[in-house]
N, C-alpha and C positions, 0 to 999 in steps of 0.2 A: 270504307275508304274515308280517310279523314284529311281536312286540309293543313295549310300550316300554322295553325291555330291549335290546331288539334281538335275541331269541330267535324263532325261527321257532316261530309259533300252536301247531304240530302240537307240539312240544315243552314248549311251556309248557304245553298242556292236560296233556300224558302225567305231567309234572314234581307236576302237581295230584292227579296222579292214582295217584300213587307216593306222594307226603307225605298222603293218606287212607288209603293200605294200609300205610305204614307208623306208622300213628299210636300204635300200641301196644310197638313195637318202640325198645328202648334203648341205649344205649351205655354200658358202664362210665366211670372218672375217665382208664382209659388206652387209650380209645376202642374196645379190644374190643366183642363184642354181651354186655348185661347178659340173660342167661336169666330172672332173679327177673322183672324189669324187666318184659321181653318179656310173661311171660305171664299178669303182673297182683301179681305180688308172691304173699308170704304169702297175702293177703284176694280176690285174685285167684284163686288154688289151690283156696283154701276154698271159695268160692264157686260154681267150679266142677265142684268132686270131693263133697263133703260131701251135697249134696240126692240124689244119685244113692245112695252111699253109704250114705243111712238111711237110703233108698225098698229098697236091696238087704238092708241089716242086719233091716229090719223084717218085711221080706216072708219071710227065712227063719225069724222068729224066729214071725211068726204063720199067714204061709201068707193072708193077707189084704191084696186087691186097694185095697182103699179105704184103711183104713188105713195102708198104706203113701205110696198116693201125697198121702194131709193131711198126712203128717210131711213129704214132699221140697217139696211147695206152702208148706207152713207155713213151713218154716227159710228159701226162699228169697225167700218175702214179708219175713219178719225182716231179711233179710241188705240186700233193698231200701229198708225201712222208713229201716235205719239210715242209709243214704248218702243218702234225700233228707231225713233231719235234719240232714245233716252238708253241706246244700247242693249237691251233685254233682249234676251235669245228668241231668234226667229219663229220656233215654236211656239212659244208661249204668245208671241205677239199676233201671230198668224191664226191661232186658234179658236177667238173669238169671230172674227170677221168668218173664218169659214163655215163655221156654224150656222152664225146668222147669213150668210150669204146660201147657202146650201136649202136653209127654211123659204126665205123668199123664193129661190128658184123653184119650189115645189108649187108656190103661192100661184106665182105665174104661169105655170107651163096649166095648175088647174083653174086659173083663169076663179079662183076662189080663196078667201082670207082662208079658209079654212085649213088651206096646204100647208099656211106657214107650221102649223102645229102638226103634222105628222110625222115627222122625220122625230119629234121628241117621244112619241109613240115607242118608235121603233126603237130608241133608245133605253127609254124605260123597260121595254118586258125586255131588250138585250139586261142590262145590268141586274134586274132583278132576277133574273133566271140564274144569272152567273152566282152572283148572292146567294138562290137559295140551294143549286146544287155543289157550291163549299160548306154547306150545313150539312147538306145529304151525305159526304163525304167524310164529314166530322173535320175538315180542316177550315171551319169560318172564315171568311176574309177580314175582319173586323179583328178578330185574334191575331191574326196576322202586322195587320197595323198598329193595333193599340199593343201588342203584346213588344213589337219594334219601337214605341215609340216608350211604351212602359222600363225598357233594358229587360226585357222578359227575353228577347226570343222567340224562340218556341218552347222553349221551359215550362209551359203554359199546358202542352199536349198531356205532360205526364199527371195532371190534377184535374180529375172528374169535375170538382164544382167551377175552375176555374174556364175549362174547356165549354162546360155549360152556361158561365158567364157571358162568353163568345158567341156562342151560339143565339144567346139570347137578343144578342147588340148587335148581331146580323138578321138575325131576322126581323127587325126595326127598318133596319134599310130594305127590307125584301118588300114589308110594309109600305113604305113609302112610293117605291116603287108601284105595287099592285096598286095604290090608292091612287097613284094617277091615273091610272087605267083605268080603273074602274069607277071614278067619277069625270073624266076628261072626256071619253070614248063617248057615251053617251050626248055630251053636249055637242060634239063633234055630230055625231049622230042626226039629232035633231036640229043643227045647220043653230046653233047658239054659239054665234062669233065671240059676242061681246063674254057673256057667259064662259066662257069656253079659254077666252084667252088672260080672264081674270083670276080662273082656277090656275091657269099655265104659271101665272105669277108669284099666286098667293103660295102654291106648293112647289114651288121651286126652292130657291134658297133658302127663305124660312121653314120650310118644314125639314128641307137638308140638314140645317144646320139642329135644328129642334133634335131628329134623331140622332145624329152624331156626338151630341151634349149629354140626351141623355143613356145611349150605349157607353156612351164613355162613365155616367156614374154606373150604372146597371154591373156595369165588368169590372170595377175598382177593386183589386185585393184587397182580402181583409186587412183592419191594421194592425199592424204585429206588437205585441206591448214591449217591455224594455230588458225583460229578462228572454226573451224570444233573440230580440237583437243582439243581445251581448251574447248570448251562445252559440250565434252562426257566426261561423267562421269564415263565411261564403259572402257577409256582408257586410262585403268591405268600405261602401260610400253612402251606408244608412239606406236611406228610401226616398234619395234624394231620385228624381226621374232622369235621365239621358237627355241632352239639350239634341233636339232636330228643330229642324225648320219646322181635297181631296178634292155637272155642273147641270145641267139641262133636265 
């Protein structure tokens, strides 16, 4: 069954479904991946490092469970407040406070800093699992993304090396993933707040951001020389990349 494209369904759904995973991921002006881009900007950073950050700062400075987690609900009520005055779709706006608002309510109900950090637990082996059975599957998610934001498609599926590209620049993210677990868990473990909530930070967006820079060179098609180009007929706007516009 093919659409009106002339694109076989299966492919136009996945195509749909690549341009939502990659909605947050950019392209620099010389079509590199923009990192700032990718992971929200500046206000993006802020937004997602800072709540955490004063819920940690606070907590060593009073040693109190409550107060700590009104400062990280508070600033990211703020942070929300501003982008639905500035118009931004309710979602996006609503999505950082709920997070952070979700982590506190853990904090308190266990009457320990330590709650704040669980709900990212659960998160982590959620996405990494998801990550690593699209590999098991041979349909990477990363292939996905990068292959939508490359003007690949899925075009990507019919080339062993390039499909193992994918694979390779997913299992980065599977990495990351496990590596908070398997270094967070333990501090959590052994009731290491400060500890605990430092790793929360340090591998958060920075390492996000680290794997997604370098899956994206890891999976870079080869470059094609000029007599390659001039005999495809198929390429029609050179290797210029497709202009589009991925947390916890």
């Amino acid at each position: 069954m093919t659409n009106s494209n002339g694109q076989p369904e299966k492919h136009a759904q996945l195509n749909q479904v690549a341009q939502r995973l990659a909605g947050r991921t950019a392209l620099n002006a010389s079509g590199g991946l923009d990192l700032m881009a990718s992971v929200g900007g500046l206000r993006g950073i802020a937004e997602a490092t800072v709540p955490a950050l004063v819920f940690l700062l606070t907590f060593i400075t009073t040693a109190d469970v409550i107060v700590s987690a009104l400062w990280a609900v508070g600033l990211a009520a703020v942070a929300s407040l501003l982008r639905l005055l500035q118009k931004q779709p309710l979602t996006q706006a609503l999505a950082g406070v709920f997070g952070v608002a979700v982590s506190a309510a853990m904090a308190l109900m266990q009457d320990d800093a330590r709650g704040y950090y669980v709900i990212g637990f659960y998160v982590s082996a959620a996405y990494g699992l998801v990550f690593l059975v699209s590999v098991l599957i041979k349909w990477p998610l990363m292939g996905l993304i990068y292959g939508w934001i490359r003007g690949e498609g899925v075009t990507w599926k019919k080339d062993l090396v390039r499909c193992r590209k994918y694979q390779i620049a997913t299992l980065l993210m599977v990495l990351v993933f496990g590596s908070r677990l398997a270094i967070q868990l333990p501090l959590y473990w052994v009731n290491d707040v400060v500890a605990l909530g430092t790793a929360r930070l340090v591998m958060g967006v920075p390492l996000y951001a680290l794997a997604l820079w370098f899956g994206w060179l890891v999976s870079r098609p080869a470059p094609l020389c000029s007599t390659q180009l001039e005999s495809d007929p198929d390429n029609e706007q050179g290797t210029d990349a497709a202009e589009i516009d991925p947390r916890m």
